[in-house]
C-alpha positions in Angstrom: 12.7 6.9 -0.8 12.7 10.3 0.2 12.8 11.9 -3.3 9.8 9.2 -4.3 8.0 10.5 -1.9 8.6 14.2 -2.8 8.3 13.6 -6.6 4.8 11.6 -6.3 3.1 14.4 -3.4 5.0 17.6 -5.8 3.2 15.9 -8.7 -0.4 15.6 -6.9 -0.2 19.0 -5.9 0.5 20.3 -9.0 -2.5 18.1 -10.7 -4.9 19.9 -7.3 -3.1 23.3 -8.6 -4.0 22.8 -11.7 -7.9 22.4 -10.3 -7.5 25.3 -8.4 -6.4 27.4 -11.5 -9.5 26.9 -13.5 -11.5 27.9 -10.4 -13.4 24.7 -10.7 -15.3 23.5 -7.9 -16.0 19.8 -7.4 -18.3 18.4 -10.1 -18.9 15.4 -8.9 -18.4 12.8 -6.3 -18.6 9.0 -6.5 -18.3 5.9 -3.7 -17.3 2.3 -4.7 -16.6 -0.8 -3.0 -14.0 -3.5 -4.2 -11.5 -5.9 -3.6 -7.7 -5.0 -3.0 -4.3 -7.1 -2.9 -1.3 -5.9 -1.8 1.6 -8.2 -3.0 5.3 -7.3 -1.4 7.6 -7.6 -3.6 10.2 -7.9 -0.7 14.0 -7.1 -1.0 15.6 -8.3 2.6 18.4 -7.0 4.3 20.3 -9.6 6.8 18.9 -9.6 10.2 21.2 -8.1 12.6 23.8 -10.3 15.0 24.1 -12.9 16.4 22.1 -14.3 13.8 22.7 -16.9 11.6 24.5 -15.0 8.2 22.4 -14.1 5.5 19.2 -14.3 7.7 16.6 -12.6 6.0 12.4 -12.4 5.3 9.4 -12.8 3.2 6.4 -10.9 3.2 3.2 -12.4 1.8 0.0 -11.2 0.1 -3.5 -10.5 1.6 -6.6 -9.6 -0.2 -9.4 -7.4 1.7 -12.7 -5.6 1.1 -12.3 -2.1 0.5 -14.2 0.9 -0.2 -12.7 4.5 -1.8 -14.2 8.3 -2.7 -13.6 9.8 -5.3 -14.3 13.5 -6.2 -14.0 14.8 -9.8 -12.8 18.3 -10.5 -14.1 19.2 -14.0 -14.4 16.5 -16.2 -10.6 15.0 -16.0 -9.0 15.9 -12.2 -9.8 13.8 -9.1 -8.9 12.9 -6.1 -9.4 9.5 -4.7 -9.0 7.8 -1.2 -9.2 4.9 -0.6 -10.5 3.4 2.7 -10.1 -0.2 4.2 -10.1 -2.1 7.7 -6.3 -2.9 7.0 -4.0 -6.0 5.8 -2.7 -8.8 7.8 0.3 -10.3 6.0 2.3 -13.2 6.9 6.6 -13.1 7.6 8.3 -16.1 6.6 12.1 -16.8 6.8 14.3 -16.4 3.6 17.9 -16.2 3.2 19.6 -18.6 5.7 16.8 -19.2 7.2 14.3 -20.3 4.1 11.8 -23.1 4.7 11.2 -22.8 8.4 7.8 -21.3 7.6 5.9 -18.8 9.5 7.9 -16.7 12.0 5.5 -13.6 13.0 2.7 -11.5 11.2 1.8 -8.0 10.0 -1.4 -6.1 10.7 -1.1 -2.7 8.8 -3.7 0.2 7.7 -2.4 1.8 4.0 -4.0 5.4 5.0 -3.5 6.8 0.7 -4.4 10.1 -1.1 -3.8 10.0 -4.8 -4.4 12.8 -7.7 -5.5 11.4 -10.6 -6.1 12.5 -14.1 -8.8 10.9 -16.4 -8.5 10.8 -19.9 -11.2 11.0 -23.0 -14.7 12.8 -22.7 -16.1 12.4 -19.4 -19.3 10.8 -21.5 -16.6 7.8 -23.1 -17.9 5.0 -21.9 -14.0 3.2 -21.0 -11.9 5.8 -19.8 -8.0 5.4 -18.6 -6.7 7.7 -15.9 -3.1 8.0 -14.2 -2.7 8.0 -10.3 0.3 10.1 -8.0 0.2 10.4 -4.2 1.9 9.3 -1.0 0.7 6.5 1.3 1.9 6.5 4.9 1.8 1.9 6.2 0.4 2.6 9.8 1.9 -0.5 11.4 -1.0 -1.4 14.0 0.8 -4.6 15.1 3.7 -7.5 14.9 3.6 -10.7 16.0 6.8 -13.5 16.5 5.7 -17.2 16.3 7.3 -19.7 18.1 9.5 -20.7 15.0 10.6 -17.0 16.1 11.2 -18.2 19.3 13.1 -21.4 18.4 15.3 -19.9 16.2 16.5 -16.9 18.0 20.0 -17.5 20.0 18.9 -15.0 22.8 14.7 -15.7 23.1 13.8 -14.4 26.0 11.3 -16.0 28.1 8.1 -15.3 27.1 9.4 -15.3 23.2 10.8 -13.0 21.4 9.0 -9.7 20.1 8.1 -8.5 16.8 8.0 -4.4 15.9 7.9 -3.1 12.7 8.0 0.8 11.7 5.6 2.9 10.0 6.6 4.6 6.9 5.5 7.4 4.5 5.5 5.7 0.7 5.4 7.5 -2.7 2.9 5.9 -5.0 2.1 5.9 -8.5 0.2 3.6 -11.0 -3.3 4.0 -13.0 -6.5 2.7 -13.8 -9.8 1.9 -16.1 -13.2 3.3 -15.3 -16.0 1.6 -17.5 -19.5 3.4 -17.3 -22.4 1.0 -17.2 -24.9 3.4 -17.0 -24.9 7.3 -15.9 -24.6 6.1 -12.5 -22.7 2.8 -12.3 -19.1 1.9 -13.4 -16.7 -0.8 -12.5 -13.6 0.1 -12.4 -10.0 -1.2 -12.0 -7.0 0.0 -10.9 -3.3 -0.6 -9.8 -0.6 0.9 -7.6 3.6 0.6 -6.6 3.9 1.8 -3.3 7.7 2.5 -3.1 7.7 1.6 0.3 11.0 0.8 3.2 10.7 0.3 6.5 12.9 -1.6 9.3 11.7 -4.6 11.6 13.3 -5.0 15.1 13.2 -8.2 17.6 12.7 -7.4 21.2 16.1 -8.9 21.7 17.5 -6.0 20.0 18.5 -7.0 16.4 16.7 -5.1 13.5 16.7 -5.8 9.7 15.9 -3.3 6.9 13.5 -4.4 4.3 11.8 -3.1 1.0 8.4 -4.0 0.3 7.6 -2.0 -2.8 4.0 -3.7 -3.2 2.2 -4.2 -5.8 -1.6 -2.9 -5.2 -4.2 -4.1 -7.2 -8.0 -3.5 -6.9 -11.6 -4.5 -8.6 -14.5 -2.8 -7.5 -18.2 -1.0 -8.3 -18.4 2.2 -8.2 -21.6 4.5 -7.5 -21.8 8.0 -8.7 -24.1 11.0 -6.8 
C-alpha cells in the first residue's frame, strides 16, 4: 500500500514538475458538478477472537452529488479535486457469518488530489486524459446494528461499537472530456483507490480489510 501510495503522489509530482519547467502559469480553470459511485471491491480478513471462524464483511456502494475544480496548466496538465459532502456505505456480514444482513454503517469523506494529463489539441472536441494522486478516506463515523449486537459473544450493554481507521490511498484511473461549446463539456471519468484500512469492535476484536473501490463519476462541467 505504502509503495502505491508513493508511486501514484511521485508520479503527480513529476506531472506538476513538469508544469513548473515550462514556467507555465495556470491557463485556465473550470468547475463541474456530477454524480459519483464508489463501489468496494472488498477483500475481508477474519474478525478477530472469539468470533465465529472465518467471520468476515461486505462493504456496499453509495452514489452522491458531487462537485470538482479543475485548473489547466498549458493546454495538457491539470490538477483536479474533487469535492463532496461524503459516502455512507452499508457493512454486511460475509464469511461465516453471510446472510445475516446489515451489521453497522460507514460515513466517510474521500478528501483527493489528482494530476492529470490531457491528450489531443486542447480545441478536439473529445479528449482522453490519465489521472495519478493519493486520496486520504477521512472516516467521520461507524455504526454497529443490533445484528452487531446479537451476534457478538461479548456485546456489552449498550451494544457493541463500530470504529473504522482512516487511511491514505494511492489512486489512478482516467477519463473523457467532450466540449459542447467553448464553455460547456460533460465529462466522465473513473478511479481505483488502492485503499486498506482496519475495523475494530468496542469489545476489542479488529479485522483487516481491503476496499480497493472502484470510483466512477458523470458530470457537467463549466469553464471560466
Amino acid at each position: 500500500m505504502k509503495n502505491n501510495i508513493k508511486t501514484a503522489a511521485a508520479i503527480a509530482a513529476m506531472a506538476l514538475a513538469g508544469v513548473a519547467q515550462a514556467q507555465y502559469l495556470p491557463s485556465g480553470w473550470s468547475v463541474g458538478v456530477g454524480a459519483t459511485t464508489v463501489s468496494p471491491n472488498t477483500k475481508s480478513g477474519n474478525l478477530g477472537a472469539p468470533s465465529a471462524p472465518g467471520t468476515q464483511i461486505d462493504v456496499g456502494s453509495d452514489t452522491q452529488p458531487t462537485v470538482w475544480v479543475r485548473g489547466m496548466f498549458g493546454d495538457h496538465f491539470a490538477v483536479e479535486v474533487p469535492i463532496g459532502a461524503g459516502f455512507k456505505q452499508s457493512v454486511s456480514g460475509a464469511g461465516a457469518i453471510s446472510g445475516v444482513g446489515q451489521i453497522g454503517t460507514i460515513k466517510a469523506l474521500p478528501i483527493t488530489v489528482l494530476g492529470q494529463y490531457h491528450f489531443l489539441d486542447a480545441r478536439s472536441q473529445f479528449r482522453p486524459y490519465l489521472s495519478l494522486g493519493v486520496t486520504y478516506a477521512k472516516i467521520r463515523s461507524a455504526t454497529g446494528s443490533a445484528t452487531l449486537s446479537a451476534l457478538n459473544p461479548l456485546n456489552p450493554a449498550g451494544g457493541t461499537g463500530l470504529s473504522v481507521d482512516s487511511k491514505w490511498a494511492g489512486a489512478v484511473g482516467g477519463g473523457v472530456s467532450l466540449n459542447i461549446n467553448e464553455r460547456w463539456y460533460a465529462d466522465l471519468s473513473y478511479l481505483r483507490v488502492f485503499l486498506k484500512t482496519q475495523a475494530h469492535l468496542s469489545t476489542g476484536q479488529s479485522i483487516d480489510v481491503k476496499l480497493n473501490p472502484d470510483v466512477y463519476r458523470i458530470g457537467v462541467g463549466y469553464k471560466f
